[in-house]
C-alpha positions in Angstrom: 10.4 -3.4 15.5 8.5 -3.7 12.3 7.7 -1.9 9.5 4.1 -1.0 8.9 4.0 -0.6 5.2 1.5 1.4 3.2 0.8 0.4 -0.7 -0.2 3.0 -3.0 -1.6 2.6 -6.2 -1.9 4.4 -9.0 -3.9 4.7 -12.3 -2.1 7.4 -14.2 -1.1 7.1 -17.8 1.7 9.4 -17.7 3.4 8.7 -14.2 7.4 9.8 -14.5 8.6 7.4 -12.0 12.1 8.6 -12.6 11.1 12.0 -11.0 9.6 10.3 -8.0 10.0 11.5 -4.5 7.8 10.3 -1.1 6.1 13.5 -0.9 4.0 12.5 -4.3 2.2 9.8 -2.1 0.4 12.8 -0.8 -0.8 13.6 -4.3 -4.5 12.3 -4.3 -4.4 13.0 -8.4 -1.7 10.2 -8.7 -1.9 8.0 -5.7 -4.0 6.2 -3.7 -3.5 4.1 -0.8 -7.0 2.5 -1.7 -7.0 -0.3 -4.6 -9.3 0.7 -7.1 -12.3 -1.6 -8.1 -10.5 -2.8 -11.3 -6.9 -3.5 -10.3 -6.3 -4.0 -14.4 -6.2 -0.3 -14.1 -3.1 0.1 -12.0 -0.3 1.3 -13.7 2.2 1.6 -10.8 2.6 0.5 -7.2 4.7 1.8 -4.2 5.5 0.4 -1.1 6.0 3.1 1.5 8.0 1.7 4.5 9.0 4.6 6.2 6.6 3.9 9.6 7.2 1.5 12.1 4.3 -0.6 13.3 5.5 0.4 17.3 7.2 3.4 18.3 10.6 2.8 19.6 12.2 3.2 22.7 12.5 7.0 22.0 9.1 7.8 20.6 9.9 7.8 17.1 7.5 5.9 14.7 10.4 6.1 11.4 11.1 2.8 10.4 14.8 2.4 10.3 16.4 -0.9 8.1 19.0 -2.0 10.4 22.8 -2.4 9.2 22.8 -5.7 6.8 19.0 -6.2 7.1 16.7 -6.7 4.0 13.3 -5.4 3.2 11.5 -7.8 0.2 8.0 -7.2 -1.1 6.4 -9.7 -2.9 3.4 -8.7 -5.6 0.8 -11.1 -7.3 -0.3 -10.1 -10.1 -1.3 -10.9 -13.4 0.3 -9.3 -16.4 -2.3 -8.9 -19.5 -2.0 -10.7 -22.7 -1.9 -8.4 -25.9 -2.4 -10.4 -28.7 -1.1 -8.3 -31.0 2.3 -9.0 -29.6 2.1 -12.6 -31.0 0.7 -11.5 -35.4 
């Protein structure tokens, strides 16, 4: 069974992403699981893992990593150039 991941973006200036807990995916003010037209806007992404793509032989639809098992996300993107970094 796979994971069916869910990205979430978010355009806030002031995102604490040291405070950060699942339940603030809810949080249509920060997050949105719908890319915004101009993705130079984004100022944080999170992956959200915690569904399985098929319910398991119990019912349940949690996504669980098994024992010794990895979970990699790749991201392209584009960082922006400040010029001012480089007077």
């Amino acid at each position: 069974m796979g994971a069916d991941p869910v990205v979430y973006y978010s355009t806030a200036s002031d995102l604490d992403l040291s405070a950060f807990r699942y339940e603030d995916l809810e949080n249509s003010d920060l997050w949105s699981a719908t890319a915004p037209e101009n993705l130079a806007a984004v100022t944080a992404i999170a992956v959200d893992a915690r569904k399985a793509a098929a319910p398991d032989e119990n019912g349940s639809t949690a996504f669980v990593l098994e024992a010794g098992k990895t979970l990699t996300v790749t991201i392209d993107m584009q960082a922006p150039v400040d010029e001012s970094l480089f007077h």
